[in-house]
C-alpha positions in Angstrom: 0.1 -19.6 5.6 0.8 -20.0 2.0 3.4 -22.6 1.0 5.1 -20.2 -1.0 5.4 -17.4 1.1 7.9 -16.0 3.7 7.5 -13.7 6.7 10.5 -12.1 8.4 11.0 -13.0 11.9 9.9 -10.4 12.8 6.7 -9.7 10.2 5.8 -12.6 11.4 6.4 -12.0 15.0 4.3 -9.2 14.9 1.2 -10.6 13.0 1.0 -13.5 15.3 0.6 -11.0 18.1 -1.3 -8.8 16.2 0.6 -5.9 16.2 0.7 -3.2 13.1 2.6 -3.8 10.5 3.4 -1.8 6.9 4.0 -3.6 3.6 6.4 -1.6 1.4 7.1 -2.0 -2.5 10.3 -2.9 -3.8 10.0 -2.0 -7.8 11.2 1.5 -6.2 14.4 0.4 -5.0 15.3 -1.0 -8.3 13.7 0.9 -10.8 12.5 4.2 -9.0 15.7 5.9 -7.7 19.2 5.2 -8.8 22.0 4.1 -6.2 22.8 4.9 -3.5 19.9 7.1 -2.7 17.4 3.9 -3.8 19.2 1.7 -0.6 19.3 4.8 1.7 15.9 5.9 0.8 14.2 2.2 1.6 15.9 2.0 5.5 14.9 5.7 5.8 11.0 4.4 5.4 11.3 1.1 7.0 12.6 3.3 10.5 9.9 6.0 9.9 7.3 3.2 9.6 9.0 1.8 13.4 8.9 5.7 15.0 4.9 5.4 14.3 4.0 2.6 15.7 3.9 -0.8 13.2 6.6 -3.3 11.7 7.9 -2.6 8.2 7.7 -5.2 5.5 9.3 -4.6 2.2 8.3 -7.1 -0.5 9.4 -9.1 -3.3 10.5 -12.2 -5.0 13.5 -13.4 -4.0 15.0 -16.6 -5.3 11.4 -17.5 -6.2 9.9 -17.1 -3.2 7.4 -14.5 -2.3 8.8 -12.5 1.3 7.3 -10.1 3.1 9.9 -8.8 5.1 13.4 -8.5 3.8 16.8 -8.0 5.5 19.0 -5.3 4.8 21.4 -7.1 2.4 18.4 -8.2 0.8 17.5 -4.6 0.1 21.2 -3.7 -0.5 20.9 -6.2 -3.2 17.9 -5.3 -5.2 19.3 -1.6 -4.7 22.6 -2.1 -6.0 21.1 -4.0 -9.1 18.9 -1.6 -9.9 16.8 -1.9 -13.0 18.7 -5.4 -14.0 16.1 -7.0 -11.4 12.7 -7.7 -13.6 10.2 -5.4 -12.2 7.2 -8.0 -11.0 3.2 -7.4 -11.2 0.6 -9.7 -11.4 1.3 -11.4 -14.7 4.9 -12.2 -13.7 5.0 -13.7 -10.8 4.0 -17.8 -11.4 7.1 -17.2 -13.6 9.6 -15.7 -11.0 8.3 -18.2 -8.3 8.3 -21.2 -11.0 11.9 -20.4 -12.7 13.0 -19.6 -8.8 14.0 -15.7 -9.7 14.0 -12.7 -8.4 12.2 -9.3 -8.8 11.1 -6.2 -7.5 7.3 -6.1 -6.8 5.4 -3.0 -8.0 2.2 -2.0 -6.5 0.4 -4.5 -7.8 2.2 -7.7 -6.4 3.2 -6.1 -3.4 -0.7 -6.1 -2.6 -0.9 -9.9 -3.3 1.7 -11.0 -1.0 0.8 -8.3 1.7 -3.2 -9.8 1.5 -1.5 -13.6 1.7 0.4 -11.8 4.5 -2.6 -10.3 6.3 -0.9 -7.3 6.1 -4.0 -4.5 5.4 -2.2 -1.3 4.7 0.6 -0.2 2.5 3.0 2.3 2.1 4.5 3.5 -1.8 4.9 6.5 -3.8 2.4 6.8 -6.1 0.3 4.1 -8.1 0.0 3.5 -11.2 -2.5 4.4 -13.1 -3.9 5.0 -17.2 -1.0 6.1 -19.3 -1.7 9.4 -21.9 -2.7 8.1 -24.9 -4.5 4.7 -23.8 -7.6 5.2 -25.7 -5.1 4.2 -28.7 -2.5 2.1 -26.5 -4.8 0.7 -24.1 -2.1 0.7 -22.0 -3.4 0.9 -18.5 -1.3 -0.5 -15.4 -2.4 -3.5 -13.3 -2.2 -1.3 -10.0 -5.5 -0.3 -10.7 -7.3 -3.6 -11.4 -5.5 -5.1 -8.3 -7.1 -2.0 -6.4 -10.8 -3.4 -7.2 -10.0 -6.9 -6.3 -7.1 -6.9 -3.7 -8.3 -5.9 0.1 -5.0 -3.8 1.1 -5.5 0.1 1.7 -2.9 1.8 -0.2 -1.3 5.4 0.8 0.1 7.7 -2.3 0.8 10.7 -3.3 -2.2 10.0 -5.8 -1.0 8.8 -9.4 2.5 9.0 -10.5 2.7 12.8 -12.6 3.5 10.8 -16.1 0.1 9.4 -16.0 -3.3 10.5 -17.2 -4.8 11.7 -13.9 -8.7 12.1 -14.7 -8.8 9.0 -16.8 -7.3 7.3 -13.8 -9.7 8.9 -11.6 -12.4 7.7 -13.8 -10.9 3.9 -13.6 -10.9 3.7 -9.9 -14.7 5.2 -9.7 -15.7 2.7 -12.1 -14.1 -0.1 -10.5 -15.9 0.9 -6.9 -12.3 1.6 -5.2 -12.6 4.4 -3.0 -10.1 7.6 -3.1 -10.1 9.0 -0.1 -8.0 12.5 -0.1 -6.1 12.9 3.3 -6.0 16.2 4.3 -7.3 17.9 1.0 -10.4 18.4 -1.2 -8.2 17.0 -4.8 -6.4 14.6 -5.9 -2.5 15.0 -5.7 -0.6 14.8 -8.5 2.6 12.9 -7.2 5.0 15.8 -7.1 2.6 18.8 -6.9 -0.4 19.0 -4.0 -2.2 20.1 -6.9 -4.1 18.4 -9.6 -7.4 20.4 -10.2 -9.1 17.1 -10.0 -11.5 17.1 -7.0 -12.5 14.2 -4.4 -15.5 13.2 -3.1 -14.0 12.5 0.1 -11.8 13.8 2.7 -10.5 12.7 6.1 -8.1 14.2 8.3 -7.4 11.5 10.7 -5.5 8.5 10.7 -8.9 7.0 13.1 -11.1 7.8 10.7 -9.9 6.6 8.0 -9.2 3.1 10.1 -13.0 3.2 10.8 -13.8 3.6 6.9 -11.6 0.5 6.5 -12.9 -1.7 8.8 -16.2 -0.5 7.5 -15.5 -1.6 3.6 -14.1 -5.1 5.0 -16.5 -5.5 7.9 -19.6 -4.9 5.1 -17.7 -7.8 2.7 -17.0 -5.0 0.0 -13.5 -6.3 -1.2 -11.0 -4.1 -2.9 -8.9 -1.9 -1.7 -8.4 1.7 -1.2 -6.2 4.5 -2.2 -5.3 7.1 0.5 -4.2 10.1 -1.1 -1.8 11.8 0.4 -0.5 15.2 -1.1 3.7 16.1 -0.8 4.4 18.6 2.1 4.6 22.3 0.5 7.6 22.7 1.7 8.9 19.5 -0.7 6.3 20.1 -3.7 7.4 21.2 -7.2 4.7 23.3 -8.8 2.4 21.7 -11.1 3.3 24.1 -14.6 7.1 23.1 -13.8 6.9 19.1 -13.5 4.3 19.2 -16.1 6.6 21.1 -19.0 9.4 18.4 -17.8 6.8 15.8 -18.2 6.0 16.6 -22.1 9.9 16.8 -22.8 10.7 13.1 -21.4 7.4 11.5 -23.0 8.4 13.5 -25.9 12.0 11.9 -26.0 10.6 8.4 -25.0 8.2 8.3 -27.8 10.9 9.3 -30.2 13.6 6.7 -28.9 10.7 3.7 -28.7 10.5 3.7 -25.1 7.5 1.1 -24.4 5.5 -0.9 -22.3 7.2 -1.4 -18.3 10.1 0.4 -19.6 8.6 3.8 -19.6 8.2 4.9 -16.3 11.7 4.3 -15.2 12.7 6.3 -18.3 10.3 9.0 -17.2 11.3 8.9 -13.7 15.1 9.6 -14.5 15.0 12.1 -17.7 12.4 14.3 -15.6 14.8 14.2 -12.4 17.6 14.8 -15.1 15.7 18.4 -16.4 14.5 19.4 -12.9 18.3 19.0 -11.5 17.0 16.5 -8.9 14.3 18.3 -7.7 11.9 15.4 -8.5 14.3 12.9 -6.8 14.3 14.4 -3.5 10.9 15.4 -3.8 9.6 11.8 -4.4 11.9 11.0 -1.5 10.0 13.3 1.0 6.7 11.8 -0.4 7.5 8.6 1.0 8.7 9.2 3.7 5.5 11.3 4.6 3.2 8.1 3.2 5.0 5.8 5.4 4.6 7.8 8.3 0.7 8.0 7.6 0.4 4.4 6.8 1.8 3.5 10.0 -0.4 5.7 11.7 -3.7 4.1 10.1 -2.5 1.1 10.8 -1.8 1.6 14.3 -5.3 2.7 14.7 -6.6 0.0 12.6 -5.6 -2.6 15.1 -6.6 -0.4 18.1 -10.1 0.1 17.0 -10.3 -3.9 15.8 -9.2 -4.7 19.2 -11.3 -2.3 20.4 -14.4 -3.6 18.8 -14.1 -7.1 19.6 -14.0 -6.0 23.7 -17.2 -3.9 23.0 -18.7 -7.1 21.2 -17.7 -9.6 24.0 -18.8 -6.9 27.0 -22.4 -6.6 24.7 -22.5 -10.7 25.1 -25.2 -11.7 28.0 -22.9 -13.0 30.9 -23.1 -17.1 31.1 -24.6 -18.7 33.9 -22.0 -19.8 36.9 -21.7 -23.3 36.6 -22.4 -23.2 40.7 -25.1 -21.3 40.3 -26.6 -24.0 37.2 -25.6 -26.9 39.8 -28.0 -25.4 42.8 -30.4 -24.8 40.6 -31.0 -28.1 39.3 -30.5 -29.5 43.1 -33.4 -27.3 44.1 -35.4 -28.0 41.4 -34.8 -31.8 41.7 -35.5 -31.7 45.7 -38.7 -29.9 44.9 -39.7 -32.2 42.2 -39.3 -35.2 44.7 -41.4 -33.4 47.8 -44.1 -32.9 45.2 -44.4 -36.8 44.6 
């Protein structure tokens, strides 16, 4: 295991026995909901992950260590500090573990330490993805270029609603990560089921999209894969609603200088400020609902692992009794002798 890492007793428990288990991001606890939904909301999805099956594993950087696995006043921590707790990708995290900080992993950097892990499959919100107005900005989030190199299955609710959907469709294509649409022919656009942007794949099962996993890995392709997972209709918020609220906050951000990782946090709480909440409780239910499904796959990815390696060692011709070898080469012998 990697000297700089740390499993929870029981992360690590459960890998060494090979049981499923569910990485979860932390950047959401302290820079995607405000307290004390953000502390509630993260035990709410570590026991939905337990009711289906596999082992929760929330990750970050805590006094520069990388965890996979946190306890609850670990979680109570990063939730009551909120944005004050550097949010961590890629490019930050030889500083955190060098200066011995802390901070809250986003997508990207909660797929590093779950693939150090050998944790496969993760459960967030939505990833990030190419911002509006990056053919001027270039401003395009690290999720996705962790996605074509980082071999963790991700399940979303698609790309967070603030982002440029088709470019970021576009990105992943390029970049040979698979988007596979759970359930529906489109990509979801975080809040709404809705985008208008349609998928070249679709699978309805957690088992089959295990077997397309094992598939990707087992043929050496590495990368990962998003599982896109639209918002129950019950929890959406139609697309021509979220998307007026969208143009006012960028609007307002663009006008008060809002750059770089501070926009999405912005985003996320002036657009839950002008739908009174309704974005708040429906990124809530999105979660949930992704954590639930990535505990599902994963469950199914270890079943069908297991059950290929019993099919491989049944397929293996049987060995020869050593008993059996030892008459054998009696007979032979006593034969061999009579003959001279």
């Amino acid at each position: 295991m990697n000297a700089l890492l740390d499993l929870h007793p029981e992360v690590a428990d459960a890998l060494r026995h090979g049981r499923p288990v569910v990485a979860l991001e932390s950047t959401i606890i302290s820079h995607g909901m405000p307290w004390p939904q953000n502390a509630e909301t993260a035990f709410l999805v570590e026991a939905a992950v337990r009711e289906h099956g596999a082992v929760p594993a929330t990750v970050a950087v805590i006094g520069g260590r990388l965890k996979a696995g946190l306890a609850a006043a670990q979680i109570e921590h990063l939730a009551r500090q909120g944005p004050a707790v550097p949010k961590a990708s890629r490019r930050d995290l030889p500083l955190l573990i060098a200066q011995g900080s802390t901070g809250a992993t986003t997508v990207a950097a909660t797929m590093i330490v779950a693939a150090l892990a050998g944790i496969r499959v993760f459960a967030t919100g939505g990833i990030g993805g190419v911002h509006r107005g990056a053919e001027a900005s270039f401003d395009i989030s690290a999720d996705l270029q962790e996605l074509a190199r980082t071999s963790v299955a991700v399940v979303c609710a698609g790309a967070k609603a603030i982002l440029d959907l088709p470019l970021t469709l576009e990105y992943l294509e390029t970049h040979g990560v698979p988007v596979l649409g759970y359930g529906t022919d489109e990509l979801p656009a975080f809040y709404s089921r809705h985008s208008g942007l349609k998928l070249q794949h679709r699978l309805d099962t957690p088992g089959a999209v295990a077997r397309v996993l094992l598939a990707k890995w087992q043929a050496g392709l590495d990368g990962g894969v998003v599982i896109a997972n639209p918002i129950a209709a019950e929890h959406e918020i139609p697309h021509a609603r979220i998307a007026g609220c969208m143009q006012h906050a960028l609007a307002e951000a663009q006008q008060q200088g809002v750059a770089g990782a501070a926009v999405t946090p912005f985003l996320l709480a002036r657009v839950s400020e002008l739908t009174g909440g309704a974005s708040l409780a429906a990124n809530i239910q999105l979660v949930l609902a992704n954590a639930r499904l990535a505990a599902q796959i994963a469950v199914q990815l270890v079943e069908q692992t297991i059950g290929q390696a019993a099919a491989h060692s049944s397929a293996q011709p049987a060995a020869q009794p050593a008993a059996d070898a030892s008459a054998h080469s009696s007979a032979q012998a006593a034969a061999e002798e009579g003959a001279s």
